[in-house]
N, C-alpha and C positions, 0 to 999 in steps of 0.2 A: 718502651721505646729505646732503642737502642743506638748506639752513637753512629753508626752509618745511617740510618733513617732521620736524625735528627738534622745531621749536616743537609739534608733535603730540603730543609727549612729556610726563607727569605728572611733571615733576622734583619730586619735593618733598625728599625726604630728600638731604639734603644734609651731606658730609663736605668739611672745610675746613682742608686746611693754615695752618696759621699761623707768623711771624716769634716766634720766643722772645721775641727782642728789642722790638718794637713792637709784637706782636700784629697786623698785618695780614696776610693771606692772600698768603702767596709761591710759592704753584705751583697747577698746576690742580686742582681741586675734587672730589671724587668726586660724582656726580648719577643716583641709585640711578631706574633705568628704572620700577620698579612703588612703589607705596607698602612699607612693611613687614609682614609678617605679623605678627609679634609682636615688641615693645619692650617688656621686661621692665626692674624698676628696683629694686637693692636699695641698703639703707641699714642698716646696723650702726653697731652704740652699743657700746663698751668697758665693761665692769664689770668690779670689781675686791671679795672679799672681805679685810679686814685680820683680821678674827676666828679664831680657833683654828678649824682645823677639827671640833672637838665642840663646836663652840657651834650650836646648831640657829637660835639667833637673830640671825645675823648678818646683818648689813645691805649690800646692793651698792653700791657706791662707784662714779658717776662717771668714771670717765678720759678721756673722747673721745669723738668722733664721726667714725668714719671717713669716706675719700672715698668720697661715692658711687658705687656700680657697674651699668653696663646693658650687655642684653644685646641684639643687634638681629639677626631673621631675612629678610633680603632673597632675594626672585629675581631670578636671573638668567635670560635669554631670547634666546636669536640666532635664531629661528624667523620673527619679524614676526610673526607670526599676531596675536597682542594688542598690537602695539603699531602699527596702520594702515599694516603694511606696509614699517613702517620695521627695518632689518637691522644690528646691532650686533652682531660675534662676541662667543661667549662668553669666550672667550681674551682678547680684546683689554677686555672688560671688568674682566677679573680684572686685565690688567696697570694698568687706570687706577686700580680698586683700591688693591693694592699702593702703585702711584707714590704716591699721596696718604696713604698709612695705614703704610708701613713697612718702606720701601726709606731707609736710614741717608745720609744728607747729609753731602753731602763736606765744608761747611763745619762745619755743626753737630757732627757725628759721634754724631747720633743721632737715632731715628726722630721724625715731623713731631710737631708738638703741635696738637693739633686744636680744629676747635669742629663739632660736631654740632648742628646745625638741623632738624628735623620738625614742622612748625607751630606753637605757641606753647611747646613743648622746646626750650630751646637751652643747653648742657654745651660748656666746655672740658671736653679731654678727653684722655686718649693711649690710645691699642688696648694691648688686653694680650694678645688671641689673636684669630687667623678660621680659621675652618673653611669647606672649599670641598666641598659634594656635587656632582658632576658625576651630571645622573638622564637625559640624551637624548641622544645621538649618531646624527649621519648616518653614510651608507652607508659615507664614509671613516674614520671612528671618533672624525671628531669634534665635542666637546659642543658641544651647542646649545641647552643649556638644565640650570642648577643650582643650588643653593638655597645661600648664602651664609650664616652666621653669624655674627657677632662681636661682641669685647666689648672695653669699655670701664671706661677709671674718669676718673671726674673729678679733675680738677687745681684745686689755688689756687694763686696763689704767694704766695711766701713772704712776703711785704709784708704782706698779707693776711691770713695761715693765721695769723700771727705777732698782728696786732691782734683778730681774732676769738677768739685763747685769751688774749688781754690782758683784752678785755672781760671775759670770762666768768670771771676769773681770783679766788679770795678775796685775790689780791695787791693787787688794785686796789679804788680807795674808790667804791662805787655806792650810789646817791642811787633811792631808793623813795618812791615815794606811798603811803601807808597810804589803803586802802580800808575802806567800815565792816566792822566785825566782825574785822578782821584783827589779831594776837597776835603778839606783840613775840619768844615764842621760834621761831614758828614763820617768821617772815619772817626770822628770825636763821641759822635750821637752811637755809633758801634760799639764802641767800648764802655759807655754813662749811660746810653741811653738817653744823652739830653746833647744837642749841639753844642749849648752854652758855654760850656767849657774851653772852647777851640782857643778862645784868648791865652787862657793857662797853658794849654800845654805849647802853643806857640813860644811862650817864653820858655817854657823849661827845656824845650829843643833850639832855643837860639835861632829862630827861623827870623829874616830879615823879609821875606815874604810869604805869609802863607798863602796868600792867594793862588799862589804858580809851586807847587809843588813839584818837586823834582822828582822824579824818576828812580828808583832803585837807590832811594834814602831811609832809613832805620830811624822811624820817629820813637819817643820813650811816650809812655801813657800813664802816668804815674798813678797811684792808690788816690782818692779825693776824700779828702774832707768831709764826714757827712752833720748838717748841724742838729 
């Protein structure tokens, strides 16, 4: 295959080994022949009950937000027919595959950390499984054509993962605009999770009424106590 024939090619979907270390792309790139069939994308949330379990009232608690997970169905194609004639084994594609998604580094000693790109989608990421259907074989028995699966989960690092449960944390002190109509226990219950609080922080902002909240006021939400 030659580099005019090649440029023939729809690269879009693109798999991208990356450097742990500095996050740049340190080995060749996987560059999926057809676009994807289906790119599926889940997101789960942790909930937690504290209440007795005969309390029909109990209320779900917050814990998390897992990494995101997707799933992506590629073909594969060694035929030419749909791609102008240009000829790509199917073999030799599964091994670029592989190289790029999860063949273990001698240095690292363990599989690439990725970034996935497919038009305005782009996920760090690492494979957690691929599944290979082999669906056409030549005369000698072999594939030339099979349907690819695989999934993924999104990565953050730790730097990161670490300041985004800071934020979000009732450990830390966050600063609210009251908006109209907006109720002192109930922006209280937003930040603890528990209304109760609303007396405390009334004091610590000096409010002489919290009933009637003002309008484009900077209330403080301090760290609480936990016993």
């Amino acid at each position: 295959m030659d580099a005019q024939s090649a440029l023939k090619l729809p690269f879009n979907f693109k798999i991208i080994p990356v450097s742990p270390t500095t996050g740049l792309p340190n080995n060749i790139p996987f560059l999926a022949m057809f676009n994807p069939e289906n790119l599926s994308i889940t997101e789960s949330l942790k909930w937690s009950r504290d209440e007795p379990a005969a309390n029909a009232g109990a209320e779900a608690l917050y814990q998390g937000t897992e990494p995101r997970s997707f799933t992506v169905e590629l073909t594969l194609d060694g035929t030419g027919v749909n791609t102008n004639g240009v000829k790509i084994p199917v073999t030799a594609q599964v091994l670029l595959f592989r190289a790029a998604t999860s063949i273990v580094d001698s240095t690292d000693h363990h599989p690439p950390l990725l970034i996935v790109q497919y038009g305005l989608f782009i996920c760090k990421c690492v494979m957690t499984s691929s599944t290979v259907n082999y669906t056409m074989f030549d005369l000698a028995g072999l594939p030339i054509r099979a349907k690819l699966t695989a999934s993924f989960t999104e990565r953050t690092p730790k730097s990161l993962g670490g300041l985004l449960s800071m934020l979000s944390s009732p450990d830390m002190t966050h600063r609210v605009e009251v908006k109209e109509y907006d109720l002192l226990p109930l922006l209280t219950h937003n930040i603890y999770k528990n209304q109760h609080y609303y007396l405390q922080v009334a004091k610590v902002n000096k409010l002489k009424n919290f009933r009637k909240l003002e309008a484009g006021t900077v209330l403080s939400f301090p760290p609480i106590a936990k016993k």
